[in-house]
Backbone as CSV, one residue per row, in Angstrom:
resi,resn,N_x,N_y,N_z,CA_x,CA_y,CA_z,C_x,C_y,C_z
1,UNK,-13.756,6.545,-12.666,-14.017,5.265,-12.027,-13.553,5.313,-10.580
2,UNK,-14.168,4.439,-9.762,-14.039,4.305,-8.607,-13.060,2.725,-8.408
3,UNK,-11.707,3.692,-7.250,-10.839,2.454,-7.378,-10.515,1.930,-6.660
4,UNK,-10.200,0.460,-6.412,-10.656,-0.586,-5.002,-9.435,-0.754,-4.794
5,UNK,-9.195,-0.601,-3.294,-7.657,-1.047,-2.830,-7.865,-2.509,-3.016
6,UNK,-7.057,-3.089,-3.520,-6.929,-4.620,-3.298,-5.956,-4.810,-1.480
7,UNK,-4.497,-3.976,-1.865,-4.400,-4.314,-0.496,-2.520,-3.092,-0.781
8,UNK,-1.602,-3.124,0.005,-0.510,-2.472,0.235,0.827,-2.717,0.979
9,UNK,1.530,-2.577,0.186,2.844,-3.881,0.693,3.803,-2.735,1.440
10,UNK,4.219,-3.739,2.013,5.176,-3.208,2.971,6.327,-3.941,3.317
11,UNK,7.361,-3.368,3.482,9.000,-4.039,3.031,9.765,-3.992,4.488
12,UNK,10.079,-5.195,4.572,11.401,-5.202,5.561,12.545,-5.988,5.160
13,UNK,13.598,-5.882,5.972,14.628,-6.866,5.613,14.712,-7.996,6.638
14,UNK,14.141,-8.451,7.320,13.353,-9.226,7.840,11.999,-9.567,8.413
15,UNK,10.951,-9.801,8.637,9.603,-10.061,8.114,9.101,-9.863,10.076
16,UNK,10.147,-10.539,10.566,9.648,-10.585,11.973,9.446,-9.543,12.846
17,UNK,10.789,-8.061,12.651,10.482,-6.976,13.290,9.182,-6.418,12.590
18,UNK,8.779,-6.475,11.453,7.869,-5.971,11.012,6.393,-6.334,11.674
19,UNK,6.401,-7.808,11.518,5.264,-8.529,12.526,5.424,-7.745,14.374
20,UNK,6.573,-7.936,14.612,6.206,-7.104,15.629,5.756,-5.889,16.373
21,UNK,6.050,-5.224,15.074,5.659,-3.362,15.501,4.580,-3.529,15.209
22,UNK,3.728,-3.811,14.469,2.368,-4.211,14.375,1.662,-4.926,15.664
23,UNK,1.921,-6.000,16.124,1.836,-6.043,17.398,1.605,-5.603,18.822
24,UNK,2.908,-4.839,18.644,3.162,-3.983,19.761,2.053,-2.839,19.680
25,UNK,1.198,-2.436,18.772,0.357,-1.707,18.419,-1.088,-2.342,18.457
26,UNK,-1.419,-3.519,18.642,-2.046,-4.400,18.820,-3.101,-4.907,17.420
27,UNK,-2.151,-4.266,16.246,-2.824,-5.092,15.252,-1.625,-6.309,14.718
28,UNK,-1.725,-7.104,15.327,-1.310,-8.478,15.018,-1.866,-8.946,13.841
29,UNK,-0.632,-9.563,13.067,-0.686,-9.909,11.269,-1.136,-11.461,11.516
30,UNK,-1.267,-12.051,10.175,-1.493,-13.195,10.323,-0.289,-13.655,9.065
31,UNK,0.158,-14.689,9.077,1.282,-14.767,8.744,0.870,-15.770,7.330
32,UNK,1.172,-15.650,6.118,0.272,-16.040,4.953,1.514,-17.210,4.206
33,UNK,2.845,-17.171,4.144,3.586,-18.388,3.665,4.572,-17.749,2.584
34,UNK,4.829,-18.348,1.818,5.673,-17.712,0.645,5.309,-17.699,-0.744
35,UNK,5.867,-16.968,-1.367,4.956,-16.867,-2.777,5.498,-17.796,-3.954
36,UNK,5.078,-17.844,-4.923,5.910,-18.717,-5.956,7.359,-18.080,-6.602
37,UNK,7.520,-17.027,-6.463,8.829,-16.547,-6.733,10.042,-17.489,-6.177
38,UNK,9.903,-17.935,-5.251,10.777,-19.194,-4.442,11.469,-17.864,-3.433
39,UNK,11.397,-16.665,-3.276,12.345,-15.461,-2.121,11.247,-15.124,-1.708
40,UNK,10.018,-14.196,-1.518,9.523,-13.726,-0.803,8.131,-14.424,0.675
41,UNK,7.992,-13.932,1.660,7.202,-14.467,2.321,6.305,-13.371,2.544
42,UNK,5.203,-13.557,3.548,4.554,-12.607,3.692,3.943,-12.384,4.988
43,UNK,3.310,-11.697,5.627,1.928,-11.697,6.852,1.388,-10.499,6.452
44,UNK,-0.114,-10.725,6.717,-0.843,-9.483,6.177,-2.233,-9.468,7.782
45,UNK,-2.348,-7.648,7.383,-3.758,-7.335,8.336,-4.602,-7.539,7.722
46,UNK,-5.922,-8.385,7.252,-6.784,-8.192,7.059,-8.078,-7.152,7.433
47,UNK,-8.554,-6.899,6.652,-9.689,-6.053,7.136,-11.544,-6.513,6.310
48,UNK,-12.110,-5.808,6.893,-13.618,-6.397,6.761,-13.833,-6.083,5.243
49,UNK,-13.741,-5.259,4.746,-13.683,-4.751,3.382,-13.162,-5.258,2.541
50,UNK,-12.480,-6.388,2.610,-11.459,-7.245,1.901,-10.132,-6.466,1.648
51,UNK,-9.682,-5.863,1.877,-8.741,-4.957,1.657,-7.590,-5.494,2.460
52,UNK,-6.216,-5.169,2.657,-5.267,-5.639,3.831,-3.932,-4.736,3.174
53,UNK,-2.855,-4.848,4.507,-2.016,-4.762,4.483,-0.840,-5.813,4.676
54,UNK,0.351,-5.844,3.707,1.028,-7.254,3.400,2.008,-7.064,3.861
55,UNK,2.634,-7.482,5.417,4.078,-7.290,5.465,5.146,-8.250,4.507
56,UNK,6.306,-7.915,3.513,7.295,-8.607,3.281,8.141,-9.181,3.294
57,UNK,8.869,-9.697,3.138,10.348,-9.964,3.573,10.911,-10.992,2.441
58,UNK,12.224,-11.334,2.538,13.022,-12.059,1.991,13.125,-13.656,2.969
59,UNK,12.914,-14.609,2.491,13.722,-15.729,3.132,14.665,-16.450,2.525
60,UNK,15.100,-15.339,1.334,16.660,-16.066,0.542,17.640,-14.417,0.991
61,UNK,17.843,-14.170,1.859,19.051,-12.880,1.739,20.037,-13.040,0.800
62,UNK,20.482,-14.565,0.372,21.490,-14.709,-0.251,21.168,-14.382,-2.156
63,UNK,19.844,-14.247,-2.206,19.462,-14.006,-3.710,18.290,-12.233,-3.800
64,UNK,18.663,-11.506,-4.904,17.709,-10.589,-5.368,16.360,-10.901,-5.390
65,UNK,15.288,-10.197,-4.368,14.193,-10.386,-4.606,13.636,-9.744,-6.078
66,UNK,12.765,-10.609,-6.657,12.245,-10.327,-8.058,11.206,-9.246,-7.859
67,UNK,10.982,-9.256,-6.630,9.700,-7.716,-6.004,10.390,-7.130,-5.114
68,UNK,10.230,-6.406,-5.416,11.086,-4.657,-4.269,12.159,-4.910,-4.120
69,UNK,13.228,-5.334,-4.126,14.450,-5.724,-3.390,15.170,-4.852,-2.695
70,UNK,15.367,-3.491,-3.341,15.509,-2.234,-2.838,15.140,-1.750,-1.651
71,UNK,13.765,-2.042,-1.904,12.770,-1.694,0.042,13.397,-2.913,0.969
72,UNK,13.096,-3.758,0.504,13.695,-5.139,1.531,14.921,-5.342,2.138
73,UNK,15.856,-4.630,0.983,17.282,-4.782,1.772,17.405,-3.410,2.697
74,UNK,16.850,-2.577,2.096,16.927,-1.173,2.969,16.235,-0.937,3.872
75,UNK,15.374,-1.917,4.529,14.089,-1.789,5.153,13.213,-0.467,4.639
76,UNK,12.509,-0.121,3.631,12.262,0.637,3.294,10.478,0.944,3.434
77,UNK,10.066,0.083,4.020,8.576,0.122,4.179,7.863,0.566,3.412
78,UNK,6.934,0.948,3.460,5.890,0.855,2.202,6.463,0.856,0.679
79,UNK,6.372,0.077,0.321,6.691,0.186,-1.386,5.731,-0.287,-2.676
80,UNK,4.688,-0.675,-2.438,3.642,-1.093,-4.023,2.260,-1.215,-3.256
81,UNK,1.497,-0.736,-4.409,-0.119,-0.411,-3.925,-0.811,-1.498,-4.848
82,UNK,-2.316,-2.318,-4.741,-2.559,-3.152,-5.930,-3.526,-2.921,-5.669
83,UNK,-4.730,-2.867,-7.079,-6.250,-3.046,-7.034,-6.615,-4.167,-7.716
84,UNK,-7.856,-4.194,-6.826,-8.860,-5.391,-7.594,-9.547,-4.959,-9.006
85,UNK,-9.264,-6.016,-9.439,-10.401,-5.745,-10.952,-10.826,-7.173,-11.143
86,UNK,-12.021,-6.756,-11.726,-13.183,-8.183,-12.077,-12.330,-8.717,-13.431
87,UNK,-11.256,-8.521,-14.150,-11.061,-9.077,-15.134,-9.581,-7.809,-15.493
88,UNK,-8.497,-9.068,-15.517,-7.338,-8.213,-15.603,-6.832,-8.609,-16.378
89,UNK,-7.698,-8.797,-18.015,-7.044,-8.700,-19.010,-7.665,-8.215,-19.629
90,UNK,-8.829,-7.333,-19.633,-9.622,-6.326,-20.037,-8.298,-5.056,-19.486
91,UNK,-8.790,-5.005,-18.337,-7.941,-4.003,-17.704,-6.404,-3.808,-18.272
92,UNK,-5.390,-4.941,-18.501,-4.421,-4.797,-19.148,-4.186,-4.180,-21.065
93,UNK,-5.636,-4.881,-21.273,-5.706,-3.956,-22.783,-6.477,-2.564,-22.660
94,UNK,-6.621,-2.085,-21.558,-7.491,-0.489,-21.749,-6.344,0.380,-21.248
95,UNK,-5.038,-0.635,-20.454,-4.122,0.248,-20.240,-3.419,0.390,-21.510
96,UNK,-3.064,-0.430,-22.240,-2.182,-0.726,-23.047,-2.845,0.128,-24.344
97,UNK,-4.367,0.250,-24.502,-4.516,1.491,-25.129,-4.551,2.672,-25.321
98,UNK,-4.172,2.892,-23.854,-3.388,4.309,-23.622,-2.452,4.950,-23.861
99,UNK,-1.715,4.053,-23.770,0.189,4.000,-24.197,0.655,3.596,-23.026
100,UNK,-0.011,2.838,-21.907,0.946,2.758,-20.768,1.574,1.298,-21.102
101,UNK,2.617,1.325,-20.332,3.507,-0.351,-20.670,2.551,-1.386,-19.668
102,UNK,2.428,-2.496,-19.944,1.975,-3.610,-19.420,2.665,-4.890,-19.328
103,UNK,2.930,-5.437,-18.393,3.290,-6.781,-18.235,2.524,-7.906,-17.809
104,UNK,1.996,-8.593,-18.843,0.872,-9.820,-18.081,-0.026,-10.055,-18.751
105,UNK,-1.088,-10.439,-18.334,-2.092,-11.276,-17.001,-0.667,-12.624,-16.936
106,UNK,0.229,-12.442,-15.641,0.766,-13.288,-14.980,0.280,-14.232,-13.764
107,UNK,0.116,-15.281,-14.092,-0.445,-16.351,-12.410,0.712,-16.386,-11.436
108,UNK,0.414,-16.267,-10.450,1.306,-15.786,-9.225,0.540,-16.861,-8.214
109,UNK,1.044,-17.128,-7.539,0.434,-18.292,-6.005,1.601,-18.044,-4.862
110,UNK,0.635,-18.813,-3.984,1.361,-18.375,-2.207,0.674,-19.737,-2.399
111,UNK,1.645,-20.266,-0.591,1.651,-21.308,-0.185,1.227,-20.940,1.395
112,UNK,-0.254,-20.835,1.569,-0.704,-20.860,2.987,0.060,-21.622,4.147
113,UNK,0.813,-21.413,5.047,1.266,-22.616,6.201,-0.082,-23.658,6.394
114,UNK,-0.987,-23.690,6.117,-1.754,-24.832,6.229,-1.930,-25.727,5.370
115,UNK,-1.336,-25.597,3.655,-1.016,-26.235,2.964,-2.175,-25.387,1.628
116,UNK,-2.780,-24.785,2.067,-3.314,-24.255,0.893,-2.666,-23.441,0.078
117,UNK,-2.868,-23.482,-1.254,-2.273,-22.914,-2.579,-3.514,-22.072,-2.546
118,UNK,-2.632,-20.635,-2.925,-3.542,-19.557,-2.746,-3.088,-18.723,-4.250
119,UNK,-4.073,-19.049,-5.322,-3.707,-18.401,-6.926,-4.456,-17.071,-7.089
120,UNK,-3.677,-16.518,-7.877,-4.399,-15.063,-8.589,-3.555,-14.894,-9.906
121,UNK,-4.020,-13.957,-10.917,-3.369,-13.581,-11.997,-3.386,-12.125,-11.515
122,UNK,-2.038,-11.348,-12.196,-1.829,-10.306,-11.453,-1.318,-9.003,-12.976
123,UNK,-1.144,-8.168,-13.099,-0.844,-6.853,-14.378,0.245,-6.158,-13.616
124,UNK,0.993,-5.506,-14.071,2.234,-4.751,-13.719,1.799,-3.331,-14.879
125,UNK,1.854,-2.649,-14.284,1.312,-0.931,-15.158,2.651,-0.040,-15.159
126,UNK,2.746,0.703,-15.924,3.925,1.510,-16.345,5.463,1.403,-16.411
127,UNK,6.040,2.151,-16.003,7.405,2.236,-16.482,8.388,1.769,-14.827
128,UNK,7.883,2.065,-13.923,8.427,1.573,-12.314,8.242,0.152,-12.119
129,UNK,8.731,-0.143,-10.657,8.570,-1.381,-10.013,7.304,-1.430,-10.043
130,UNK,6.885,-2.854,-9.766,5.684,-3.191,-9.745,4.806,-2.585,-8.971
131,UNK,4.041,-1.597,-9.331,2.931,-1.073,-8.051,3.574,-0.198,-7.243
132,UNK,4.714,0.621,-8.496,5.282,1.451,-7.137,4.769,2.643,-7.358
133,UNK,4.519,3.086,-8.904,3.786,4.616,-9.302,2.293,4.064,-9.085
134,UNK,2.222,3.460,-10.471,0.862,2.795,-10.580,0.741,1.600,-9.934
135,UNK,-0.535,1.322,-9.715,-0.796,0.294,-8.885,-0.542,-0.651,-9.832
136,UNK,-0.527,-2.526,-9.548,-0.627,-3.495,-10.293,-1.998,-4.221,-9.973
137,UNK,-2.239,-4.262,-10.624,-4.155,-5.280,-10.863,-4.153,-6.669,-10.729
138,UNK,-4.913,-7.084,-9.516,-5.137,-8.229,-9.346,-6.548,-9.155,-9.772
139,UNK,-6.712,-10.056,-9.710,-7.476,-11.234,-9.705,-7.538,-12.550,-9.260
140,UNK,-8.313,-12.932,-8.226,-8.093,-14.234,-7.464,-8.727,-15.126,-8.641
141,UNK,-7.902,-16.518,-8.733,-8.579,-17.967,-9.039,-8.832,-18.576,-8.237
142,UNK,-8.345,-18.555,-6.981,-8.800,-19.140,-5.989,-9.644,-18.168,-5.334
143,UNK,-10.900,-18.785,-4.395,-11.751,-18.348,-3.404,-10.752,-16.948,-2.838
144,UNK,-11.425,-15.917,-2.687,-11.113,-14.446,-2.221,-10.419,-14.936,-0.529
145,UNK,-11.656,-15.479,-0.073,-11.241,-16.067,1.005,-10.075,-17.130,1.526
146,UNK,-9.472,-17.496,0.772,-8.091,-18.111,0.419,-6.875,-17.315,0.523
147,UNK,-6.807,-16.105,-0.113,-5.985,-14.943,-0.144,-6.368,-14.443,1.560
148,UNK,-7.084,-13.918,1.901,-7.046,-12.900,3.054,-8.564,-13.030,3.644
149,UNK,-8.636,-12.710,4.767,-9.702,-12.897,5.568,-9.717,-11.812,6.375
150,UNK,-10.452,-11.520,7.172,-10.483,-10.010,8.378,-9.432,-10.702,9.450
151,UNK,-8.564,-10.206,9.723,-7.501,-10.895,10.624,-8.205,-10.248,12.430
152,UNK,-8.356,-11.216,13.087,-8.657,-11.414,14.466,-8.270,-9.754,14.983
153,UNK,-7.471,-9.311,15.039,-7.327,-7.837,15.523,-8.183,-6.779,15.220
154,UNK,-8.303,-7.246,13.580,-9.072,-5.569,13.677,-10.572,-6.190,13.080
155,UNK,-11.091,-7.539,13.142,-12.267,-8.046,12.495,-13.359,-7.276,13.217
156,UNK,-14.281,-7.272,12.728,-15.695,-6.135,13.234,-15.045,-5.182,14.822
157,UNK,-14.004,-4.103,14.052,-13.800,-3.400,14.677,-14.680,-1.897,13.906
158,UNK,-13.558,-0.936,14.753,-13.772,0.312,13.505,-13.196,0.339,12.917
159,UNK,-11.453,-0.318,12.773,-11.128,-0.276,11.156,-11.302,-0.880,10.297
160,UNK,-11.929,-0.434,9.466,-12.170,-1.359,8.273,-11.839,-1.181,6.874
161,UNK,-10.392,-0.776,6.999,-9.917,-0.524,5.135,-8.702,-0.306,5.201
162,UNK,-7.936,-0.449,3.805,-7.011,0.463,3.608,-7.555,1.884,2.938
163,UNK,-7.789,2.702,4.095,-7.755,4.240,3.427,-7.529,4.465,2.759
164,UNK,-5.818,5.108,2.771,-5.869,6.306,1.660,-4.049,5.318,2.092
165,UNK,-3.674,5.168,0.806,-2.220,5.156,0.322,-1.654,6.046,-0.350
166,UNK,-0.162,6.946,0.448,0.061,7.917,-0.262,1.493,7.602,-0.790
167,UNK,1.586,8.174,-2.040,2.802,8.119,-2.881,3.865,8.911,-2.994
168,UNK,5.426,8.626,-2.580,5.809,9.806,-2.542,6.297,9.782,-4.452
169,UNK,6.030,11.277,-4.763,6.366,11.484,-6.428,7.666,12.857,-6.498
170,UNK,8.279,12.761,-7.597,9.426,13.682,-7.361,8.502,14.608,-8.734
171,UNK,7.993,14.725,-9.396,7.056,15.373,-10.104,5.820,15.151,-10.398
172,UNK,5.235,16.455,-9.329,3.417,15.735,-8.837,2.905,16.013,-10.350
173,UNK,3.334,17.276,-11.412,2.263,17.276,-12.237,2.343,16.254,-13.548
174,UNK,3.406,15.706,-13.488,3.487,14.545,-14.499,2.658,13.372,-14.181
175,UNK,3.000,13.038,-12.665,2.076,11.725,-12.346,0.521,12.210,-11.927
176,UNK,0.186,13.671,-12.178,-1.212,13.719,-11.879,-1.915,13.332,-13.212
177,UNK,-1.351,13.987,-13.871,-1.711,13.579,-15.729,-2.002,12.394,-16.419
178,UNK,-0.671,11.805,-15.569,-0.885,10.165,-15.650,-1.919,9.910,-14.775
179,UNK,-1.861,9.932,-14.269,-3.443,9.098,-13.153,-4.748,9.715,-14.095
180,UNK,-4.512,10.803,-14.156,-5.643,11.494,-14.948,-6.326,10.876,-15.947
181,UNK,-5.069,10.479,-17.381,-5.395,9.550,-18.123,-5.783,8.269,-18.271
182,UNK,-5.007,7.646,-17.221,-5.387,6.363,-16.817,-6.896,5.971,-16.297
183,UNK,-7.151,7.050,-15.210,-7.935,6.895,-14.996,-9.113,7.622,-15.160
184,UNK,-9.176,8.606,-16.331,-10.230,9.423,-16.620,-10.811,10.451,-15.179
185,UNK,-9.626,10.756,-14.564,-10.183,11.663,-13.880,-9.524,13.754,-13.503
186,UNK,-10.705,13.858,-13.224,-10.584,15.307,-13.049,-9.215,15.779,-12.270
187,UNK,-8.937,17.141,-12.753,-7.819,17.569,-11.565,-7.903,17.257,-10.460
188,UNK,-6.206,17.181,-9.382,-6.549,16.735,-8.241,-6.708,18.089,-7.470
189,UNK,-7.438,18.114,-5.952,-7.239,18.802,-5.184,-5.754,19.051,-4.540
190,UNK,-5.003,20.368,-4.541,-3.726,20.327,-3.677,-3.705,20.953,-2.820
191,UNK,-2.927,20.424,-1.364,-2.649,21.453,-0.318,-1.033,21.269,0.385
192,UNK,-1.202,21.859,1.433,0.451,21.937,1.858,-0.024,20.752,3.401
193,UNK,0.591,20.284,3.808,0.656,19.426,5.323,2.345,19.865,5.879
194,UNK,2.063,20.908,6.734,3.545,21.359,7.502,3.796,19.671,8.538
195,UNK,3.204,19.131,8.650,3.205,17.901,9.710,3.862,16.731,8.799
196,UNK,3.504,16.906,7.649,3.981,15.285,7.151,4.911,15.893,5.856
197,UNK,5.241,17.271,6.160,6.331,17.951,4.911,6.199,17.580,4.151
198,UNK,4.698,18.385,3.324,4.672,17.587,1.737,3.348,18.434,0.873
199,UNK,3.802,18.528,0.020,2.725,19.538,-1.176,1.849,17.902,-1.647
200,UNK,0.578,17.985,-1.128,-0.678,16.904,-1.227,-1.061,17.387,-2.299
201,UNK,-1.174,15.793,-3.288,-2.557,16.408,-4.119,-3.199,15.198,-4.099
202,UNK,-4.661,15.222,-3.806,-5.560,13.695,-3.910,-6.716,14.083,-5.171
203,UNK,-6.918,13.489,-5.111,-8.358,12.821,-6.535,-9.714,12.575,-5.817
204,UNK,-10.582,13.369,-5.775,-11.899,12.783,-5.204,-12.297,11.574,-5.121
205,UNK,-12.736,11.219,-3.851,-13.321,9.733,-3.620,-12.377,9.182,-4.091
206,UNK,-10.814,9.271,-4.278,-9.991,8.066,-4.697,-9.433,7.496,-3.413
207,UNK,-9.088,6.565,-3.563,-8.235,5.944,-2.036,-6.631,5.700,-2.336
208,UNK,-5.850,7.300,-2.745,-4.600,7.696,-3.119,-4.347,8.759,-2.978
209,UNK,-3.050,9.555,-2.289,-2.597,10.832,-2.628,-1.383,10.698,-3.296
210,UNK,-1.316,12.122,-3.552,0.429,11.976,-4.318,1.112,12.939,-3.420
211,UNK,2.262,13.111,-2.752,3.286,13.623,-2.155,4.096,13.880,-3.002
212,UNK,4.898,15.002,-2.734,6.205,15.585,-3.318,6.485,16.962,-1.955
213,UNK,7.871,16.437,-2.080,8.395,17.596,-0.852,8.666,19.329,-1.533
214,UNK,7.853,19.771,-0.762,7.967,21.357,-0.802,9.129,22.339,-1.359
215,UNK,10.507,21.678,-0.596,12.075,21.402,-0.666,12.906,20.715,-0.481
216,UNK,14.030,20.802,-0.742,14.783,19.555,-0.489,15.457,19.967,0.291
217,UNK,16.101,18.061,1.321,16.948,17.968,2.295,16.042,17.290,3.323
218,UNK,14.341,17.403,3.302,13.702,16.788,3.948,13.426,15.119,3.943
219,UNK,12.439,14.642,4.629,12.824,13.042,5.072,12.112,12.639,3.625
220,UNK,10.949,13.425,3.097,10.302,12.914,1.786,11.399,13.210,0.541
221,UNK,11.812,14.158,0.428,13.376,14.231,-0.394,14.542,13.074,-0.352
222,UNK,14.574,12.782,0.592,15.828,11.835,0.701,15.157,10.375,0.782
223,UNK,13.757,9.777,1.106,13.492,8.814,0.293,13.046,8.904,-1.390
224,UNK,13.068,9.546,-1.782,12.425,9.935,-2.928,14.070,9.241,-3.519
225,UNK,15.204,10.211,-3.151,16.386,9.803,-3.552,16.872,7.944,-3.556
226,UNK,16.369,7.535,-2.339,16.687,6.410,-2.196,16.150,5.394,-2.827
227,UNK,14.578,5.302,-2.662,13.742,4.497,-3.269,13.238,4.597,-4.912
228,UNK,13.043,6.583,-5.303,12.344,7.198,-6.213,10.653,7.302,-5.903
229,UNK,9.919,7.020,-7.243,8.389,7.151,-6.832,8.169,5.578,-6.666
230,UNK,7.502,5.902,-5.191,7.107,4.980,-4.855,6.140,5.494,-3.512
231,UNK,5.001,4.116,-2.670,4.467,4.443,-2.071,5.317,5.034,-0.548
232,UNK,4.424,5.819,0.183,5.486,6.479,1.014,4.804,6.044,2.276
233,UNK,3.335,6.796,2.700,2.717,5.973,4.015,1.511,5.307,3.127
234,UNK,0.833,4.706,4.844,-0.195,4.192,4.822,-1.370,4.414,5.614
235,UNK,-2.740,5.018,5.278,-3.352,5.449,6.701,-4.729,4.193,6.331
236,UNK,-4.823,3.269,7.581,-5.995,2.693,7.861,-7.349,3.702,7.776
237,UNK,-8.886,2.757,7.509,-10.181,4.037,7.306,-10.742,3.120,8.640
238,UNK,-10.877,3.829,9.581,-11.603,3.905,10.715,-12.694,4.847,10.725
239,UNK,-13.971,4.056,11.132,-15.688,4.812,11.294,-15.410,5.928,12.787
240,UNK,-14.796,5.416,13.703,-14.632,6.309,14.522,-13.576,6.406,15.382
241,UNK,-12.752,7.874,14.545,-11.375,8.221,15.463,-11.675,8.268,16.592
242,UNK,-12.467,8.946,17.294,-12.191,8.955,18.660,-12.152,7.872,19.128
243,UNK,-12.789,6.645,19.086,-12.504,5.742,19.636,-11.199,5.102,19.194
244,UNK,-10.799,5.230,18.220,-9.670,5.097,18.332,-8.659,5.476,18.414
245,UNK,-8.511,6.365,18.746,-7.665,7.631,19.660,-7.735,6.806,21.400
246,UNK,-8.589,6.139,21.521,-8.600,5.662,23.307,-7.938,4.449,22.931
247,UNK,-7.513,3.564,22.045,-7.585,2.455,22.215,-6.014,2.150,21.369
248,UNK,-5.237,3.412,20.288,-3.987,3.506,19.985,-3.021,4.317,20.145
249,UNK,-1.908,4.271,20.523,-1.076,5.246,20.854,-0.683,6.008,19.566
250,UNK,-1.883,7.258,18.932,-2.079,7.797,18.102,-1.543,9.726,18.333
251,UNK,-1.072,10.712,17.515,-0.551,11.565,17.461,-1.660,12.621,17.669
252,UNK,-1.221,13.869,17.272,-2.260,14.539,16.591,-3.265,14.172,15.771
253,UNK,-4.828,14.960,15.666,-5.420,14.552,14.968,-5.446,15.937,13.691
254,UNK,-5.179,15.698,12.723,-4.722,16.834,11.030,-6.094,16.583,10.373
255,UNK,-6.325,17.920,9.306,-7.544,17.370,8.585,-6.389,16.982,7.038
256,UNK,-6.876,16.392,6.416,-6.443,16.417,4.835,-7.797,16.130,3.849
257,UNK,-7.759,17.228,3.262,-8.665,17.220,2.321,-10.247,16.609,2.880
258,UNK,-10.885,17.948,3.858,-11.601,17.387,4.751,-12.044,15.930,6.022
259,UNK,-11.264,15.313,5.609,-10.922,14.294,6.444,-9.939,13.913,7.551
260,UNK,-10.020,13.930,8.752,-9.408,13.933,10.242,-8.218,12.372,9.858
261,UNK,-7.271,12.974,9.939,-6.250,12.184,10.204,-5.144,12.051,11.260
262,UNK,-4.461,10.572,11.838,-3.606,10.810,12.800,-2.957,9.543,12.746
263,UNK,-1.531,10.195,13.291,-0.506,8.911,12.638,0.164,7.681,14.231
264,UNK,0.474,6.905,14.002,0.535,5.861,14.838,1.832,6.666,15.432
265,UNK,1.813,7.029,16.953,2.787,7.982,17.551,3.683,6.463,18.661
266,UNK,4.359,5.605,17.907,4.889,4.238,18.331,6.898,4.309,17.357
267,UNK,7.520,4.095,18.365,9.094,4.416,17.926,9.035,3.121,16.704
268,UNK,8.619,2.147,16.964,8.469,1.044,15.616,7.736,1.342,14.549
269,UNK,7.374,2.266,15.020,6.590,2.899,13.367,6.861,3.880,12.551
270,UNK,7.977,4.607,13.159,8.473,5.986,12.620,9.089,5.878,11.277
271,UNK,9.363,4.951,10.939,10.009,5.081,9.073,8.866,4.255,8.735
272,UNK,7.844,3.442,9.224,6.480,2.791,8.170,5.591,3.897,8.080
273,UNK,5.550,4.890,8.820,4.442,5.768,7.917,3.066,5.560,8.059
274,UNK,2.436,4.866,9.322,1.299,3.634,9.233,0.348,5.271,10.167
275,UNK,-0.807,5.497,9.726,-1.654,6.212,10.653,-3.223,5.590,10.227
276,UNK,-4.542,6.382,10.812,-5.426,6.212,10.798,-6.181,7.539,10.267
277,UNK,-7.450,7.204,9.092,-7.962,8.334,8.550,-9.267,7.957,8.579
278,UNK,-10.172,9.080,8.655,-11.416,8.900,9.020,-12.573,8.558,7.477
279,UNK,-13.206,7.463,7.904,-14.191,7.057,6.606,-15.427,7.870,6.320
């Protein structure tokens, strides 16, 4: 099966430096309200594809967030991946006939700053934080367009997705197996990236890799330690790098698994992991 980013969270311990390095990069978030948990808030990038990226944060420091808390207090940036599904309680019993653990179909809501209540029912998959190995499965009750819209920065640009979300894993061939099963698919492709220190393995046409460090003592080793498996970067799908190579203060351009990649070369971005990969 072919699998739809719903969208990819991202953790700070306050919500505002996060809004700003984004910024300073000139994709400006749009800032979405707080969720029903009564601790977390949010701002997210929209993109044309419906897809986005969700910055986090806490606005209770004084209480445990019930999502990531770990990434949030540590500023730990990227931490949970989610897909769309047309029906996520189908989806919760085809996991659950696998043997994977399930939690849900749970209703979850945000509170738009404009006063709109923004609902979805949401699945929690395996044995980790929510969406930190496996993704968690969403479903809007409210209008799609309620949740997220193409946010003014990058609307009918060239980016238009969340690419490719990569995971860092401390044992790639256990969680390839798992994905495998889960998702009925073939072995992954693996290679080495001396640039982003990490033994790759991706899944055809999936919009996921899995990371695991080569050796230890490196920067993917010592979050692995801190966080465990969980998501590690994030690369936007842009129609055309070069143009956006003129228009972001972008690095090298790497292939991975035939596809031209390059990472946001900005001092506010160096522990988010945020680059651009070609569609």
């Amino acid at each position: 099966m072919k699998l739809k980013i719903d969208h990819v969270a991202i953790a700070g311990s306050r919500l505002e430096p996060l809004q700003s390095a984004f910024a300073e990069v000139e994709l400006a978030t749009d800032y979405g309200g707080p969720h029903s948990n009564g601790v977390t808030h949010m701002s997210l990038l929209g993109f044309d594809d419906g897809s986005y990226i969700e910055l986090i944060s806490s606005l209770r420091p004084d209480r445990v967030s019930p999502w990531w808390h770990e990434h949030i207090v540590g500023d730990g940036g990227p931490c949970a991946w989610a897909l769309e599904t047309d029906d996520v309680a189908a989806e919760a019993q085809r996991a659950r006939a696998l043997g994977i653990k399930v939690e849900g179909p749970t209703p979850v809501f945000r509170d738009r700053p404009d006063g709109t209540r923004v609902e979805w029912d949401q699945v929690i998959l395996g044995d980790h934080a929510m969406g930190a190995l496996l993704p968690f499965v969403l479903k809007d009750r409210t209008p799609r367009h309620y949740r997220v819209k193409p946010s003014v920065s990058v609307a009918d640009t060239e980016l238009k997705a969340v690419g490719l979300v990569i995971l860092a894993i401390a044992d790639l061939d256990r969680a390839s197996k798992l994905f495998q099963r889960l998702y009925d698919l073939p072995p992954p492709t693996v290679c080495e990236s001396l640039s982003f220190a990490a033994t790759l393995a991706h899944f055809e046409n999936q919009p996921f890799a899995l990371a695991t460090p080569p050796r230890p003592h490196g920067w993917l080793h010592k979050r692995l330690m801190r966080f465990g498996d969980s998501p590690c970067a994030c690369l936007i799908g842009t129609t055309d790098l070069a143009a956006s190579k003129e228009r972001f203060p972008l690095g090298k351009v790497e292939t991975w698994f035939d596809r031209q990649v390059a990472w946001f070369d900005a001092a506010t971005f160096d522990r988010l992991k945020i680059g651009l990969i070609g569609l």
